[in-house]
C-alpha positions as CSV (number, residue, x, y, z in Angstrom):
1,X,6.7,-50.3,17.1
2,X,3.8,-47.8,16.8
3,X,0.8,-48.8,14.7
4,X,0.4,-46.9,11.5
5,X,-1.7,-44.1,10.8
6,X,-5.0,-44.8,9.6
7,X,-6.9,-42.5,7.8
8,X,-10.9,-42.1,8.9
9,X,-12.9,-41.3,6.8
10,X,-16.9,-40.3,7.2
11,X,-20.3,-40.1,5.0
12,X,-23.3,-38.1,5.5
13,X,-26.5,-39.8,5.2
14,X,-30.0,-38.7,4.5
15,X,-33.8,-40.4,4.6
16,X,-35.8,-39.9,1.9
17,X,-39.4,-39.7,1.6
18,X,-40.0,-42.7,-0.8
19,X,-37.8,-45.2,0.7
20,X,-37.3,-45.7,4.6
21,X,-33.3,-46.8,4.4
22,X,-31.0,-44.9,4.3
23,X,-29.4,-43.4,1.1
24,X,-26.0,-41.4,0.4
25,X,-26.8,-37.7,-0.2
26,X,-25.4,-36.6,-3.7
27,X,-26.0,-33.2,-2.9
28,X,-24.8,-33.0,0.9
29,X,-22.4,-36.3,0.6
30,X,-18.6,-35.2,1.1
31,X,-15.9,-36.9,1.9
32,X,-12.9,-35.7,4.3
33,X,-9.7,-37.3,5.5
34,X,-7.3,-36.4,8.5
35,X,-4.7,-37.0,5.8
36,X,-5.7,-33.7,4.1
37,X,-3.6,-30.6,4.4
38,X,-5.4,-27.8,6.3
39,X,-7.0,-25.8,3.6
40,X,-6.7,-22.2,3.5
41,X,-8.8,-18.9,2.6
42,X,-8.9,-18.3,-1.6
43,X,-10.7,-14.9,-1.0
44,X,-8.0,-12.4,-0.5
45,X,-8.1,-8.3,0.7
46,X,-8.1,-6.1,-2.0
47,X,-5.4,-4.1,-1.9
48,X,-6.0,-0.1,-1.8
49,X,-6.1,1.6,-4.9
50,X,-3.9,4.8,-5.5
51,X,-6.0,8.0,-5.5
52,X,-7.2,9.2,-8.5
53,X,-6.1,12.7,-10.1
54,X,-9.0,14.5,-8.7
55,X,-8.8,13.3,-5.4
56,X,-4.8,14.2,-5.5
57,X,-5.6,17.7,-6.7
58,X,-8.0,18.3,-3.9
59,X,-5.3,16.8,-1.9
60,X,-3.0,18.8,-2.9
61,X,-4.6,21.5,-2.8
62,X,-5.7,20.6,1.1
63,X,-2.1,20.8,1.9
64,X,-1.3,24.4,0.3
65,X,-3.4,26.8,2.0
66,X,-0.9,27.1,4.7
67,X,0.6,31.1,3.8
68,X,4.0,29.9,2.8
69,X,3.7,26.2,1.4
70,X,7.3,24.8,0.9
71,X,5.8,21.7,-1.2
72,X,6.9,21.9,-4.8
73,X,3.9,20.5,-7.3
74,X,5.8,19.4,-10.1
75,X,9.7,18.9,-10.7
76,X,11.3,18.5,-14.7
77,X,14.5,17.2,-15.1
78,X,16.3,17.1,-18.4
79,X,18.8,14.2,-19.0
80,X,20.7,12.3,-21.3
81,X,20.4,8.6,-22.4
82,X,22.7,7.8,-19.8
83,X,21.0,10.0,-17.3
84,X,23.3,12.4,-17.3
85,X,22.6,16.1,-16.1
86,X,21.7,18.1,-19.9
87,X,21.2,21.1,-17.9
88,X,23.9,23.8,-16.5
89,X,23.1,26.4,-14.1
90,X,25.6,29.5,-14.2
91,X,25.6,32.6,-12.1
92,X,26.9,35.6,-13.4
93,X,27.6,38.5,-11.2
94,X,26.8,42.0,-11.8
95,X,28.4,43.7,-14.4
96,X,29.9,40.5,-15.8
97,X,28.7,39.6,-19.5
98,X,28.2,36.5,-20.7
99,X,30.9,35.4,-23.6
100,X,28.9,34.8,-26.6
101,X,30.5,34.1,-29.9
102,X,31.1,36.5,-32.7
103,X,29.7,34.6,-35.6
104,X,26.5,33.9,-33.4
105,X,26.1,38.3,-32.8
106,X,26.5,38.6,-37.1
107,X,23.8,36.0,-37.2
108,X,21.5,37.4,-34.6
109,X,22.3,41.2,-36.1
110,X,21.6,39.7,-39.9
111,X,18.0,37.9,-39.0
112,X,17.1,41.5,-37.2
113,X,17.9,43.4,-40.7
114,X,16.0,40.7,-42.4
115,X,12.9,41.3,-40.2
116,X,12.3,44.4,-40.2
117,X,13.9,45.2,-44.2
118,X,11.3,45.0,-46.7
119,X,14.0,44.9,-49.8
120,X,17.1,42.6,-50.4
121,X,19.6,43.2,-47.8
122,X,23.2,43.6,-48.4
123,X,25.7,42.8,-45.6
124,X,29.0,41.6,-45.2
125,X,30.2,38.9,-42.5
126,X,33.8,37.8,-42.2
127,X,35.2,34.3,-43.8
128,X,38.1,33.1,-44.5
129,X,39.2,34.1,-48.5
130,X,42.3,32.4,-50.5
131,X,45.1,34.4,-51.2
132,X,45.7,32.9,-54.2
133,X,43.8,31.7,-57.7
134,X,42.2,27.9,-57.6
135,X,44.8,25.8,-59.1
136,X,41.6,24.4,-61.2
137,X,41.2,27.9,-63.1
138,X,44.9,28.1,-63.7
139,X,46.2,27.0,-67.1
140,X,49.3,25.6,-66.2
141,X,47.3,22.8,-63.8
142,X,48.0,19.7,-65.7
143,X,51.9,21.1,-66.1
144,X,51.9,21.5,-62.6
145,X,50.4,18.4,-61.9
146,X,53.1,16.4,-64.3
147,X,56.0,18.2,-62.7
148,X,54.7,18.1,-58.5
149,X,52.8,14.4,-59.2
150,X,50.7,16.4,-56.8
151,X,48.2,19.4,-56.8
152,X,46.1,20.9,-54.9
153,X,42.5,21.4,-57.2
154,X,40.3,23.5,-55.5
155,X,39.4,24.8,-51.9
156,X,36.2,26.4,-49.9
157,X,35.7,28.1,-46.5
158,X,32.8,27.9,-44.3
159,X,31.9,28.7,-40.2
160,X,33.3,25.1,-39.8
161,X,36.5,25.1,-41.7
162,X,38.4,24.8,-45.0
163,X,37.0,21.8,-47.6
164,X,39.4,21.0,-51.0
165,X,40.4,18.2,-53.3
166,X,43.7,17.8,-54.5
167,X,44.6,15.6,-57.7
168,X,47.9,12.9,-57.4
169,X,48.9,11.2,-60.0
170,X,48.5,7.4,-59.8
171,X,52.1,6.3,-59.9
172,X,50.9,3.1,-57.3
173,X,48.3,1.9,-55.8
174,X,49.3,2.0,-52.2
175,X,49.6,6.1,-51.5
176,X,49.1,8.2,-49.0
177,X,48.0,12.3,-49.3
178,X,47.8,14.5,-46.3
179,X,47.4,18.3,-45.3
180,X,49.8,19.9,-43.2
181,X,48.6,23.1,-42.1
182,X,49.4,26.1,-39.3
183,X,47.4,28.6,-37.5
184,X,50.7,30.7,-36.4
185,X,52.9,30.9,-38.7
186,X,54.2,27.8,-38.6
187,X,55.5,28.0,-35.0
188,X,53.5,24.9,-34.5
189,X,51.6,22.5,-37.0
190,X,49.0,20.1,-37.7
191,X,48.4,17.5,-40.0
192,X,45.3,15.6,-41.2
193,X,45.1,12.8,-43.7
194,X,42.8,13.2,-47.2
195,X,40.2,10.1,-48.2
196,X,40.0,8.7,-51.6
197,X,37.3,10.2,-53.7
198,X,37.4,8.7,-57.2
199,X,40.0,8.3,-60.2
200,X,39.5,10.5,-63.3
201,X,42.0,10.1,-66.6
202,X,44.7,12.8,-67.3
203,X,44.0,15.1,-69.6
204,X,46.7,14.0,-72.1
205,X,45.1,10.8,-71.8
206,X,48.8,8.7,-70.8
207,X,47.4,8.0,-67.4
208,X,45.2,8.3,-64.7
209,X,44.6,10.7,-61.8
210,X,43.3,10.0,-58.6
211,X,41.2,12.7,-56.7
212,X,41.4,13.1,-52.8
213,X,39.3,15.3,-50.5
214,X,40.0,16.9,-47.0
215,X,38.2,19.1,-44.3
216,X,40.2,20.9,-42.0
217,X,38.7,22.2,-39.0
218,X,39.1,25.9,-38.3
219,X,38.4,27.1,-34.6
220,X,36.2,29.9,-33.9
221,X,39.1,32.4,-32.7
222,X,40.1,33.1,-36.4
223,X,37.2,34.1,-37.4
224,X,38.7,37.7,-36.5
225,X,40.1,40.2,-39.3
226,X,43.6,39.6,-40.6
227,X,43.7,35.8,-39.1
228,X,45.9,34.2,-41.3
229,X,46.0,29.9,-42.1
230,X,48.6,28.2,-44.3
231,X,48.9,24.9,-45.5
232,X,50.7,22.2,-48.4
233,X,49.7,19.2,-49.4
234,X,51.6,15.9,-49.4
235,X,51.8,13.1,-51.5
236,X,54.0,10.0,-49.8
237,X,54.1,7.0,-52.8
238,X,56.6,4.3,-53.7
239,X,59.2,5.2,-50.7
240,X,58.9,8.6,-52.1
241,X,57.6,12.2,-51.1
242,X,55.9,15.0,-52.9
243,X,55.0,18.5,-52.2
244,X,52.6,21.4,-53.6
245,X,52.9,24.5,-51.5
246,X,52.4,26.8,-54.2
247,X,55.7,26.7,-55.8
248,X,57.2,28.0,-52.2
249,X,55.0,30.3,-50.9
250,X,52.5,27.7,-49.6
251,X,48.6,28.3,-49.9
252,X,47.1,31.1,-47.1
253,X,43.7,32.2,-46.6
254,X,43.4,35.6,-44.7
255,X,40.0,36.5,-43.0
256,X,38.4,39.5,-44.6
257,X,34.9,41.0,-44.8
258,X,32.9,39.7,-47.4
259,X,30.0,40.9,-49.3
260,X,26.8,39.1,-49.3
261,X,23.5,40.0,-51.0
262,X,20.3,38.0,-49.0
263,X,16.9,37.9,-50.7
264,X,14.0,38.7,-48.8
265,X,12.5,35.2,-49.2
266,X,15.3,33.8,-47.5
267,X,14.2,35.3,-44.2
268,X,12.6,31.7,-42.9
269,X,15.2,29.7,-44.1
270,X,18.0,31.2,-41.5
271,X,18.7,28.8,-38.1
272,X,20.8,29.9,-35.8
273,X,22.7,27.5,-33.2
274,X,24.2,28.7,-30.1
């Protein structure tokens, strides 16, 4: 079999002035073996820095004094968290106008007469206005309310759509009240559920009322003159139903101008969104 490798090994020596035999060199003394692995360089090449902004400018600049440079300098891009395009670029032909809202023209046309007015100004913009009384005002509400087990309370209008509470009576505590409104007539219908607000005693004190809220959303097409919406309210409890639609003639709100006075200090406090 072949004889095992043997390691060699190998000091330097060095002759000193005091003494004539020969001593081990602390200084230049090293040891090496064949059994070491080949050692390799520590010192690396410095890898080349990027230019700095100066240098690209003059760079840059180097590059466009050809007549017609084709190299764009900088490039913006607007997108979303999920890097989605927020940007939309639309060509419109000649004579072709772009479609822009109704209620965004009164807005633009109302901060103009605020800027250059130097009194109060008095304007009128179109809303939707009830047809009828606020149940609230009335003086037969709680004889309503006793009779329907449901009511409608009170309602607003805004650019968004129609806000109101009605009042059920709190036969059980599992109930359901809803909105069923139309846009046409009734030739077709929606429906949108009301949330809990809070519970308030009846007025007679024998029992207590609960109070429910609702938002129903208007699209911007009826903000237009004589646009019409209807709707009644619903009260399902007990296996039972209950309806207020205005004692038959159901609630409507017609779009109509509507005067507004503005104060001159309310000039800064108008945002418009597109």
């Amino acid at each position: 079999p072949p004889a095992p490798h043997a390691c060699s090994s190998m000091t330097l020596w060095s002759r000193t002035p005091a003494e004539g035999g020969p001593q081990p060199n602390k200084l230049q003394s090293s040891t090496s073996s064949s059994c070491d692995p080949a050692l390799r360089p520590i010192i690396r090449r410095r890898a080349r820095s990027l230019p700095t902004l100066p240098e690209r400018r003059k760079q840059a600049a180097a590059q466009c004094q050809v007549p017609v440079c084709q190299r764009r300098m900088n490039r913006v891009r607007f997108a979303d968290a999920l890097g989605l395009e927020l940007t939309e670029v639309k060509v419109f032909q000649t004579g072709e106008d772009p479609s822009i809202p109704l209620h965004v023209l009164s807005r633009l046309s109302i901060n103009s007469d605020l800027w250059y007015s130097s009194s109060d100004l008095e304007f009128t913009m179109q809303c939707l206005v009830p047809d009828f009384q606020q149940p609230a005002d009335c003086m037969d509400f709680s004889s309503r309310l006793q009779e329907q087990q449901v009511c409608l309370e009170r309602v607003t209008s805004s650019d968004l759509g129609l806000s109101g509470t009605i009042q059920v009576r709190n036969v059980a505590f599992e109930k359901q009240v809803s909105v069923r409104y139309t846009f046409n007539h009734w030739e077709s219908l929606h429906e949108v559920c009301a949330r809990w607000h809070s519970s308030i005693p009846e007025k007679n004190g024998q029992g207590q009322v609960d109070v429910f809220t609702f938002f129903l959303p208007v699209p911007p097409f009826l903000l237009q003159l004589c646009s019409v919406v209807q709707f009644a309210a619903r009260y399902q409890v007990n296996g039972w139903e209950y309806w207020d639609n205005n004692r038959g003639k159901n609630y409507s709100l017609t779009c109509r101008t509507h005067p507004l006075k503005m104060p001159r200090e309310c000039e800064e406090s108008w945002i418009h969104f597109i």
